[in-house]
Legacy VTK file of the C-alpha trace (Angstrom):
# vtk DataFile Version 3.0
C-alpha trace
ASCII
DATASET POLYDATA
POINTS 162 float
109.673 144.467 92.639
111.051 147.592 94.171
110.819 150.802 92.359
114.897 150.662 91.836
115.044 147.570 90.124
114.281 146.854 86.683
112.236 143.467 84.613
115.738 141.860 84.507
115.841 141.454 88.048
118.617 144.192 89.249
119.414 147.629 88.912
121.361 147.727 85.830
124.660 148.424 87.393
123.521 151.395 88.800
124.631 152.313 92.420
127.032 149.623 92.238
130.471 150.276 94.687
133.159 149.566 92.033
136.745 150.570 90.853
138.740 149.719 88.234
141.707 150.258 87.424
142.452 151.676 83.397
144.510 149.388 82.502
143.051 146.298 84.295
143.855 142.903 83.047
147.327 144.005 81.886
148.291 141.881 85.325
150.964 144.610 86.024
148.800 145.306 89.326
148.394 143.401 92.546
144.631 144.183 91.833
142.598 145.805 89.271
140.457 147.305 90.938
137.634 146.460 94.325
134.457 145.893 94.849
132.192 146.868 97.643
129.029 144.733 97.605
126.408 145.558 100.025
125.430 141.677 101.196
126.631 138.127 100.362
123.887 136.976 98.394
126.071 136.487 94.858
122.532 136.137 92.842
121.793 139.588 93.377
125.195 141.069 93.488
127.405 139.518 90.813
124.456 140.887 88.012
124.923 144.276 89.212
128.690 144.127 89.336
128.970 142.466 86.232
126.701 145.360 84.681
128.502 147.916 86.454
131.747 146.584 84.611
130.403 147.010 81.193
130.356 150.454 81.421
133.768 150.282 82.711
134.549 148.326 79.374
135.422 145.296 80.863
132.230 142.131 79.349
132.803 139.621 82.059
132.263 136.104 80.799
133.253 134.090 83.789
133.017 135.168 87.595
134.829 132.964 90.412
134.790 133.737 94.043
135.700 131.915 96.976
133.167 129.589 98.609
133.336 130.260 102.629
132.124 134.124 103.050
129.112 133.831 99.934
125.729 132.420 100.314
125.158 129.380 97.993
125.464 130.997 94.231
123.736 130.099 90.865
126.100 128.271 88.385
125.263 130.926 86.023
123.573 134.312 85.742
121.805 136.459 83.397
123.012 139.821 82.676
121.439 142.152 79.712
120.693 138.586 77.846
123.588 137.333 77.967
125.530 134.436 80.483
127.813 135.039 82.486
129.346 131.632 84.622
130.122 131.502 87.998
132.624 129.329 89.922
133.461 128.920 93.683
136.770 127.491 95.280
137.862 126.797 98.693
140.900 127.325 97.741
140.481 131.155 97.054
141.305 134.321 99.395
138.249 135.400 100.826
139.203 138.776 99.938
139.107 138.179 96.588
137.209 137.641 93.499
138.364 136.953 89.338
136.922 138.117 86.435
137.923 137.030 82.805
136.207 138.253 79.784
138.216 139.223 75.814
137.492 135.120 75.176
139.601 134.230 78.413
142.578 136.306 77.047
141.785 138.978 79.945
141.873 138.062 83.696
141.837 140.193 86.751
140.952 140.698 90.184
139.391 142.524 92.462
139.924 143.108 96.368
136.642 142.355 98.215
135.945 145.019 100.545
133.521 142.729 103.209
129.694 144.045 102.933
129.962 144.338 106.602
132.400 147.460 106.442
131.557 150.662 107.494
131.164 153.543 104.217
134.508 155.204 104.920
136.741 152.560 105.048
135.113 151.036 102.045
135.243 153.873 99.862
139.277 154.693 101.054
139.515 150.720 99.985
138.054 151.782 96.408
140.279 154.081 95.909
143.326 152.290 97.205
142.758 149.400 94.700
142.912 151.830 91.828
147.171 152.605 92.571
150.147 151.552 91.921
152.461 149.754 94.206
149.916 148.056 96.495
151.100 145.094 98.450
149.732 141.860 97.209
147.697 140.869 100.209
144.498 142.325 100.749
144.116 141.787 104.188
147.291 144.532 104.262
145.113 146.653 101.759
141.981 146.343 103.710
143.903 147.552 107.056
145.441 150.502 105.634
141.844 151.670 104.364
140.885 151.132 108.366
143.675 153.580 109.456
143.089 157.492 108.936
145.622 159.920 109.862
145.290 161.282 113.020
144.852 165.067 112.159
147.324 167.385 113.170
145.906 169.630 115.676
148.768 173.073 116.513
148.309 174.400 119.726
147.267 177.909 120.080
149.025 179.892 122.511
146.566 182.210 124.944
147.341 185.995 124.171
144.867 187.369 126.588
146.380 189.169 128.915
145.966 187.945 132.649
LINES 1 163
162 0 1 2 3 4 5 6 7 8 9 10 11 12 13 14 15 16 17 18 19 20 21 22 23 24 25 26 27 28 29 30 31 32 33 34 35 36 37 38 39 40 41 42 43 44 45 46 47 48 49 50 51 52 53 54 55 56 57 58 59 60 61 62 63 64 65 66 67 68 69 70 71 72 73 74 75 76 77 78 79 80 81 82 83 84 85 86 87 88 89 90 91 92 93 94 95 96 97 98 99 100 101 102 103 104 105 106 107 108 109 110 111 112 113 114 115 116 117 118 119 120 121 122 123 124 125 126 127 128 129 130 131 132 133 134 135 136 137 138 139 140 141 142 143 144 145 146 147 148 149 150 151 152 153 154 155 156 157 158 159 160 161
């Protein structure tokens, strides 16, 4: 066991890319919010997110995810005692993951920024997710967190004297 995990098997939501969105599950938002995982092994990753979320409020009761980019996951998983189920669809974006918890009554997603993706594009991705007026696709989300500005550079005139 390393020295960041804990007996449960993860680290307790800590260190866990996330955003959420305040007022996510409203469904007023294309997403509520994205999540950055660091592989595609959903045994070890869906705990910590799911953690990571209860701070954020949010008690996630089911998780589903589509099949194709994931590694074979567990049917269910244990998080601070309590189950949380899993699901996987083909039929899912691959960009994408759901989340209900409140008894069902609450649903949302979040854009799946791939594990593969370098630090800056991920973390302009987490903060993307968390405004208004995103398109709904994430693959159009994910490309605008590739682009940066290019930086306006003046050009300084040479007063030296020749």
């Amino acid at each position: 066991m390393s020295s960041a995990q804990v007996p449960g098997g993860f680290r307790g939501g800590i260190d866990v890319r996330v955003s959420v969105r305040s007022d996510a599950g409203a469904g007023e938002a294309a997403f509520d919010g994205a999540w950055f995982p660091r592989s595609r092994d959903l045994a070890v990753e869906v705990p910590e997110l799911v953690a990571a979320l209860e701070r954020h409020g949010i008690r996630v009761e089911r998780f589903t995810h589509p099949i194709e980019p994931w590694l074979p996951a567990p049917r269910k998983v244990v998080v601070n005692g309590r189950v949380v189920r899993t699901g996987g669809f083909r039929s899912m974006d691959p960009n994408l993951v759901c989340l209900s918890w409140a008894g069902g009554n609450r649903r949302g997603n979040l854009l799946v920024v791939p594990p593969e993706t370098d630090v800056i594009t991920g973390s302009r991705a987490l903060r993307l997710c968390t405004r208004r007026n995103l398109p709904r696709s994430p693959q159009l989300v994910l490309a605008a967190a590739r682009t940066s500005p290019v930086p306006h550079v003046v050009a300084q005139v040479d007063s030296r004297a020749v």
